[in-house]
C-alpha positions as CSV (number, residue, x, y, z in Angstrom):
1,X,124.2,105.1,82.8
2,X,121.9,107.7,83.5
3,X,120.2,108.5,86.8
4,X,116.7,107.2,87.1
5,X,114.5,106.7,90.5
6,X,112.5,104.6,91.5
7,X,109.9,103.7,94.0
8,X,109.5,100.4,96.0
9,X,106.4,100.2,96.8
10,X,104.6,98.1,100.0
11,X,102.0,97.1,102.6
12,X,101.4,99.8,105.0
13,X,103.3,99.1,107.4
14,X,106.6,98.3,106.3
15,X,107.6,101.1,105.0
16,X,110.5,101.0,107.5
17,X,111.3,97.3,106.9
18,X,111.8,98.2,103.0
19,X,113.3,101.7,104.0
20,X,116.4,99.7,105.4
21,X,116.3,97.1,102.4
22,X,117.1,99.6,100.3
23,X,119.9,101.5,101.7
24,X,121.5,98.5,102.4
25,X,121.5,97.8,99.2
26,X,123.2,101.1,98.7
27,X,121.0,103.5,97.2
28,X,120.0,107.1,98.3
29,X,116.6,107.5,99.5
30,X,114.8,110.7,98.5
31,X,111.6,110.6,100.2
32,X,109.2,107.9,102.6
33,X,105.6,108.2,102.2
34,X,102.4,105.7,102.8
35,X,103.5,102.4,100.6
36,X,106.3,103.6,99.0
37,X,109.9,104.4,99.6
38,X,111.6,106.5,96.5
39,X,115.2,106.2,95.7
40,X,117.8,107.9,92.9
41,X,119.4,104.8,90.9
42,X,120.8,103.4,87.9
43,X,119.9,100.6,85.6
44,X,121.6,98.2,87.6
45,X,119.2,98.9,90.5
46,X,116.0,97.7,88.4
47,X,118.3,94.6,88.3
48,X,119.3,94.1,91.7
49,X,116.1,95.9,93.8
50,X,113.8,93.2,92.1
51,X,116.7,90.2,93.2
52,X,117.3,91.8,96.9
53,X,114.2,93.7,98.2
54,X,112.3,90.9,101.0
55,X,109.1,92.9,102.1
56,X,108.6,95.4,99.1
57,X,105.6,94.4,96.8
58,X,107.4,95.5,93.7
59,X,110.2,98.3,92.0
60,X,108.2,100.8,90.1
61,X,110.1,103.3,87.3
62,X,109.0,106.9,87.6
63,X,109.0,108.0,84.2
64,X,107.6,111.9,85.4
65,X,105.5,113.5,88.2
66,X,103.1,116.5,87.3
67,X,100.4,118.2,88.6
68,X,97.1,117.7,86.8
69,X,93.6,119.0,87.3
70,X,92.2,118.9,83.7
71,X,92.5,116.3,81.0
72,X,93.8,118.5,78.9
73,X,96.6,118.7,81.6
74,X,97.3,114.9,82.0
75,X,97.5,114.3,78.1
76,X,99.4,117.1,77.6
77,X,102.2,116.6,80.3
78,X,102.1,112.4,79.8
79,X,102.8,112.7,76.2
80,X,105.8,115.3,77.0
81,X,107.6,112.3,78.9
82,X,110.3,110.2,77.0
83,X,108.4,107.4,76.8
84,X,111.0,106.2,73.7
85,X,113.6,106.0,76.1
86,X,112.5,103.0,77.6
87,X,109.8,101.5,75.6
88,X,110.7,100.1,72.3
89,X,108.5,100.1,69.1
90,X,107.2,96.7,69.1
91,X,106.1,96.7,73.3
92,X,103.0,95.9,75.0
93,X,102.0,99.1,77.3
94,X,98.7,98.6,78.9
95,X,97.6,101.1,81.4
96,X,96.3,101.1,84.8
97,X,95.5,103.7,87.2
98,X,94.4,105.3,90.3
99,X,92.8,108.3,92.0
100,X,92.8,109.6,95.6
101,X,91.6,113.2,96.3
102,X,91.9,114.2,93.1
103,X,89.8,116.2,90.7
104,X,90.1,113.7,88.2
105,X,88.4,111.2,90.1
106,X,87.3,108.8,87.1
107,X,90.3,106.2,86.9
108,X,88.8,104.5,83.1
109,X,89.0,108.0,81.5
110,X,92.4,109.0,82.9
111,X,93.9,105.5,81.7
112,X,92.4,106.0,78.6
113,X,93.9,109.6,78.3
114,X,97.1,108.3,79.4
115,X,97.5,105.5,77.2
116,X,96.5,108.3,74.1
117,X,99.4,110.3,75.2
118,X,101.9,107.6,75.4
119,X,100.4,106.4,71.9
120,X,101.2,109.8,70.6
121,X,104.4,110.0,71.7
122,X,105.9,107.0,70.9
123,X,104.6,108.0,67.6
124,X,106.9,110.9,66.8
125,X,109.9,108.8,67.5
126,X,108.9,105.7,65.6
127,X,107.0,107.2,62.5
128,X,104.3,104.6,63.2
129,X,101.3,105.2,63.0
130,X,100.1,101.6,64.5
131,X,101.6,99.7,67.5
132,X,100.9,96.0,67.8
133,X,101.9,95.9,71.4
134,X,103.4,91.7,70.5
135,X,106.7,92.4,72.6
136,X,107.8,92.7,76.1
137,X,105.6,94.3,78.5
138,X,105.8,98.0,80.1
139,X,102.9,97.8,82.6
140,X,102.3,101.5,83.0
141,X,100.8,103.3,86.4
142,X,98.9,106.7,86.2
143,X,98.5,107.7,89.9
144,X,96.6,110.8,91.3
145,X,97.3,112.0,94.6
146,X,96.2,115.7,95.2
147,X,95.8,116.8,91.8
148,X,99.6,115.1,91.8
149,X,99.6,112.7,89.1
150,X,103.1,110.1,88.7
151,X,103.3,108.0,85.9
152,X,105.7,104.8,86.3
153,X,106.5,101.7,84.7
154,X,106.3,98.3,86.9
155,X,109.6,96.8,86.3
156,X,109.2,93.3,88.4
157,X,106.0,92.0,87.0
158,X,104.2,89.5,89.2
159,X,104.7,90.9,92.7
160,X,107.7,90.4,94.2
161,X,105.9,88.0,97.1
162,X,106.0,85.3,94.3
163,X,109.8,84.2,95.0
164,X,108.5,80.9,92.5
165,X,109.1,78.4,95.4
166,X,105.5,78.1,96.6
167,X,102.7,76.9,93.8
168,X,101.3,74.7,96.7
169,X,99.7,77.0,99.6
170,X,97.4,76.7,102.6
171,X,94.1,78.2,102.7
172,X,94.9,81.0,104.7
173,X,98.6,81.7,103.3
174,X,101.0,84.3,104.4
175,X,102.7,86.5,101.5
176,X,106.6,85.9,101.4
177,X,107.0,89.8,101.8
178,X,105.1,89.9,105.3
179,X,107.2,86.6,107.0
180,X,110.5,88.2,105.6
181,X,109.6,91.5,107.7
182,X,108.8,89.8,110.8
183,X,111.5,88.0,110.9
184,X,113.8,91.1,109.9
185,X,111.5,92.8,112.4
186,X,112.3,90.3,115.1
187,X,116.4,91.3,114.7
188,X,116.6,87.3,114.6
189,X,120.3,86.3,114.5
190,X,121.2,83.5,111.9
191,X,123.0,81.6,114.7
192,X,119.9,81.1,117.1
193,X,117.3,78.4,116.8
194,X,113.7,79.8,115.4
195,X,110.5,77.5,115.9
196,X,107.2,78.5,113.7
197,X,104.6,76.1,115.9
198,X,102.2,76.8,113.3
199,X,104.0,76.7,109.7
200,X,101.5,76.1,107.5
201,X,102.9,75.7,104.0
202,X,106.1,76.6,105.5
203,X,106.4,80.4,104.6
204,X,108.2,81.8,107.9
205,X,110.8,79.0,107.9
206,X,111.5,79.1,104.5
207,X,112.0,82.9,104.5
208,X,113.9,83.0,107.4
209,X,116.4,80.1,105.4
210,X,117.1,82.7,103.0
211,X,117.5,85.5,105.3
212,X,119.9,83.3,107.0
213,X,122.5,82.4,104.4
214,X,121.7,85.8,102.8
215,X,120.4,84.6,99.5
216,X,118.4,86.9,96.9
217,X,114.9,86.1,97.7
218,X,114.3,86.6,93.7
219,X,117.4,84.6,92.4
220,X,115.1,82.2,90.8
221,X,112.4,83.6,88.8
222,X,111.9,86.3,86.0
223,X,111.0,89.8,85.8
224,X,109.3,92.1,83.3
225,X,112.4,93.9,82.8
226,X,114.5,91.1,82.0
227,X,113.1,91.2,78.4
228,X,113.9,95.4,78.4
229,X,116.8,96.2,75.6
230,X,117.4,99.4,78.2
231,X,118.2,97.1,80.9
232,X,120.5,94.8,79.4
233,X,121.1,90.8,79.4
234,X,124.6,92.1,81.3
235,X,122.9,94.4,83.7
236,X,121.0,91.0,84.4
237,X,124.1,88.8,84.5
238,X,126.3,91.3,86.8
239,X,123.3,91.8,89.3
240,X,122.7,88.0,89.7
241,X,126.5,86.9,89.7
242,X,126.7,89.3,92.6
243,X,123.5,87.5,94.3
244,X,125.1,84.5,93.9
245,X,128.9,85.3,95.0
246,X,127.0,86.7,98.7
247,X,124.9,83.7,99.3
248,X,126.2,81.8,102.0
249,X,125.1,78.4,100.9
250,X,127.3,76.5,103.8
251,X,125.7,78.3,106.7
252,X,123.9,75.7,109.0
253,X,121.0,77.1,110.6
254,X,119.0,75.9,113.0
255,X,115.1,76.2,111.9
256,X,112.1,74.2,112.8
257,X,108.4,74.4,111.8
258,X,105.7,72.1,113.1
259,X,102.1,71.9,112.2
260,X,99.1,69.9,113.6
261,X,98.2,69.0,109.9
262,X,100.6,66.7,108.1
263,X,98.9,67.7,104.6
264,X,100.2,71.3,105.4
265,X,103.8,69.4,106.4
266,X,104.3,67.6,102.9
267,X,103.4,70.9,101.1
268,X,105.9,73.1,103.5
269,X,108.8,70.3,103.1
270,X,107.8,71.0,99.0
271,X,107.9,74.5,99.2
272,X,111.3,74.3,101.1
273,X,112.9,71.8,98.4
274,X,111.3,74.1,95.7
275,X,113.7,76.9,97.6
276,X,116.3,74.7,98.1
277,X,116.3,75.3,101.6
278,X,114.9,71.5,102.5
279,X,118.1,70.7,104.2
280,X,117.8,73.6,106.7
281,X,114.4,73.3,107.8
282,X,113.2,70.3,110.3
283,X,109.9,69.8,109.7
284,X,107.2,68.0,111.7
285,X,103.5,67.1,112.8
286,X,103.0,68.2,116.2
287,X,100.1,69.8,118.2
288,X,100.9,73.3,119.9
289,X,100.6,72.5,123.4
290,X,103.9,70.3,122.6
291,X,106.1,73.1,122.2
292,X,109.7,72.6,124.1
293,X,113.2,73.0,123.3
294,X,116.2,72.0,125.3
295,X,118.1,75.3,123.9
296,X,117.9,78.3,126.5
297,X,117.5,80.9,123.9
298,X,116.1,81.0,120.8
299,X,113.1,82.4,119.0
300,X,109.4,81.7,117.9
301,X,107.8,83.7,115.1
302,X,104.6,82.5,113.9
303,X,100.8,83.8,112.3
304,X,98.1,81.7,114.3
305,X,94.8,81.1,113.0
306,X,92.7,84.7,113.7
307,X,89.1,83.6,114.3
308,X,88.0,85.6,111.5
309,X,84.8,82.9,110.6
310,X,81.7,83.3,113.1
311,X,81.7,80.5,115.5
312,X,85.5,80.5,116.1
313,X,85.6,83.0,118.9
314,X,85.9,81.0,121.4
315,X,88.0,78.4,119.9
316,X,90.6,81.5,119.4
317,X,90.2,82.7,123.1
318,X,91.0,79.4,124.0
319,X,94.3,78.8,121.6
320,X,95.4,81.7,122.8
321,X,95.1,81.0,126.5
322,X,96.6,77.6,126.0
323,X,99.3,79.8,123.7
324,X,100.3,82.0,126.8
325,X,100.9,78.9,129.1
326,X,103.0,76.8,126.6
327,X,105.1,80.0,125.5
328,X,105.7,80.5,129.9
329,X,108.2,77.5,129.5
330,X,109.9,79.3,127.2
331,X,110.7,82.1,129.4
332,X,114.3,83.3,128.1
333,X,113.3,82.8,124.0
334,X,112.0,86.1,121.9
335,X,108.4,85.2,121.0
336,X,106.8,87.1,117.9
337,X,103.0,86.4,117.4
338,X,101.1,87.7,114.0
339,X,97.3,88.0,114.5
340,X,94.5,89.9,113.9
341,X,92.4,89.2,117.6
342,X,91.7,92.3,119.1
343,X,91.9,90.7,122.9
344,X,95.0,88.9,122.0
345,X,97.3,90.4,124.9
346,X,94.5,89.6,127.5
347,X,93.8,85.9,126.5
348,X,97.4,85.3,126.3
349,X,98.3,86.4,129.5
350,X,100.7,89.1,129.2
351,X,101.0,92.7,127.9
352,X,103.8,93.0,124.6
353,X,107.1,94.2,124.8
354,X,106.1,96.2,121.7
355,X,103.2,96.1,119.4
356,X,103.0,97.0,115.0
357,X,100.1,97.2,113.6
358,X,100.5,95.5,109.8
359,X,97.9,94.8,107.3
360,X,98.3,91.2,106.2
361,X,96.3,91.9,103.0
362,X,93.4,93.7,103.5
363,X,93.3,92.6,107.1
364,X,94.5,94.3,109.8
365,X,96.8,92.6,112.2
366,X,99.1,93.6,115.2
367,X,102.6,92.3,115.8
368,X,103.0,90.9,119.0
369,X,106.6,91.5,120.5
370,X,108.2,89.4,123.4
371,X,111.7,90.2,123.6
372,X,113.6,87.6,125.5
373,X,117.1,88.3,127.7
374,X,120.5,88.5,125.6
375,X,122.5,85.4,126.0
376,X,126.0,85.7,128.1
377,X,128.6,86.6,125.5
378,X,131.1,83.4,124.8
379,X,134.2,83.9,126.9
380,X,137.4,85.3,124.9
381,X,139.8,82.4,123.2
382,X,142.5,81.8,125.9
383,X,146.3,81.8,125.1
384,X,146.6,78.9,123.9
385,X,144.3,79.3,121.5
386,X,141.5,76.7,123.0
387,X,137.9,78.6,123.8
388,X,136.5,78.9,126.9
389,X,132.9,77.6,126.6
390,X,131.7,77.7,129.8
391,X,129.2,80.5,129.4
392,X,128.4,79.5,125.5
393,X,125.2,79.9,124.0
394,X,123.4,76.4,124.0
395,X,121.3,77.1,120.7
């Protein structure tokens, strides 16, 4: 196999979320910049990036980097790229583009020029003078940055947010991508209760399920480059046997999500059966200023509403008032608050542990961090072999 790279590419933000996903997965990073982590790979890793990566957006192929300040330039230096070597005679290859600070500025013409030069290269190795573009698809990328231009291929096809567990949504929904990096964010330990008050359809929970018995968060759906003939139906095979061998599909987990609005209830205990996770997820109708837990430690991550709609404002101030005062109960859990409200430290009370900023689309949000005391460590097993439990965690 020969070396390729390839970029994972996300929401500002995360770039050190994704950063991690990747080198645990085992690859060599060569660079970090704004939405995109690049990384030297094989086949294989088209397979098992798309299966494995939580909070990337999707796995992009770099088929060449150039720079380009003419047309002239970017026709010329597209159509020198090997373009046979991945896409086959009978593939669909539509273009798309973009331009930042660039001198070509005009993103139709530079897809159009782009999609010529592939045309014309494809041509030399196929004798054709005519491509139908009726097989699998080979979404191609020009980007300009600084006269830079980098031309990949998108090898996940829709974005890797859709995990294919969640047709049914709320109005305001969470991507997949953003609850898997706060919970990774939030160090959350598998063995500790989590509570999202306000669930929704049942995103955070049903994220954190997967992050807890460490299964692929793409294990069941398709990507664009399961049809490639360069990345093979055993590429495919290996990558998801391995996702399937690491699951730990025993683990019991300790996960509850509550919402006010039973519609959004029956839709999140759908989602979760949909990513057969049902079993690990309590959910239930309850109002906010309910919150309690007998367990002494334990964690809440959760996106409350944001007030973006006029009228709201003091609705919000007042949530988030109430918010401070239920979460006081709670004094030894973690507490890890997604939301957009500028005054959200004041209203609630208390100034954060540590604060992100993250763009939850095209909105700008902050990630509120509460870090709670580490529970006692459980005493050592005795010499007869019984525990000593006196100092357990209760969660």
């Amino acid at each position: 196999m020969k070396n390729i790279q390839l970029i994972a590419t996300t929401t500002f933000g995360l770039e050190a979320v994704v950063k991690h996903e990747v080198t645990q997965l085992g690859y060599d990073i060569t660079s970090v910049e704004n939405g995109k982590i690049v990384f030297n790979a094989d086949e294989l890793a088209i397979c098992r990036s798309n299966l494995w990566l939580r909070s990337a957006e999707r796995v992009r192929l770099i088929i060449g980097e150039f720079k380009a300040t003419s047309f002239e330039e970017l026709f010329e230096n597209t159509k020198a790229l090997p373009w046979a070597d991945w896409i086959p005679e009978n593939a669909q290859f539509p273009v798309e583009g973009k331009s930042v600070k660039s001198k070509l500025y005009s993103v139709p013409d530079c897809q159009a020029i782009v999609k010529k030069a592939v045309v014309e290269s494809l041509k030399k190795t196929y004798k054709n003078q005519w491509f139908e573009e009726t097989g699998a698809m080979f979404k191609i990328e020009v980007a300009l940055l600084k006269d830079i231009a980098t031309l990949t291929i998108d090898t996940s096809g829709a974005g890797l947010h859709k995990r294919g567990y969640r047709p049914l949504i709320s109005e305001a929904p969470l991507k997949e991508t953003m609850a898997a990096a706060m919970i990774q964010l939030s160090r959350w330990k598998p063995d500790r209760i989590l509570i999202d008050p306000f669930c929704g359809s049942g995103t955070i929970p049903i994220e954190a399920a997967l992050i807890g018995k460490n299964i692929a968060p793409g294990i069941n759906r398709n990507f664009a480059s399961d049809e490639w003939p360069r990345v093979s139906k055993k590429l495919w095979s290996e990558a998801r046997k391995e996702a399937h061998d690491l699951a730990d599909y025993d683990r019991q987990l300790k996960i509850i999500g509550t919402d006010i609005d039973e519609r959004m209830i029956k839709i999140a205990r759908k989602n979760a059966y949909e990513a057969m996770v049902d079993t690990d997820i309590h959910f239930q109708v309850q109002p906010f200023d309910q919150l309690q837990s007998k367990k002494k430690y334990g964690y809440t991550i959760f996106n409350p509403p944001y007030g973006e709609r006029l009228g709201e404002a003091e609705d919000i101030k007042k949530l988030y008032r109430e918010m401070g005062q239920v979460l006081k109960k709670l004094d030894t859990w973690s507490h890890y608050i997604l939301t957009s409200y500028e005054d959200f430290e004041f209203d609630f009370g208390r100034k954060a542990d540590k604060n992100r900023k993250l763009y939850n689309g095209n909105i700008k949000t902050y990630f509120y961090q509460y870090f709670g005391p580490r529970p006692p460590r459980a005493k050592a097993i005795t010499v007869e072999g019984e525990a000593n439990t006196e100092n357990e965690v209760d969660a």
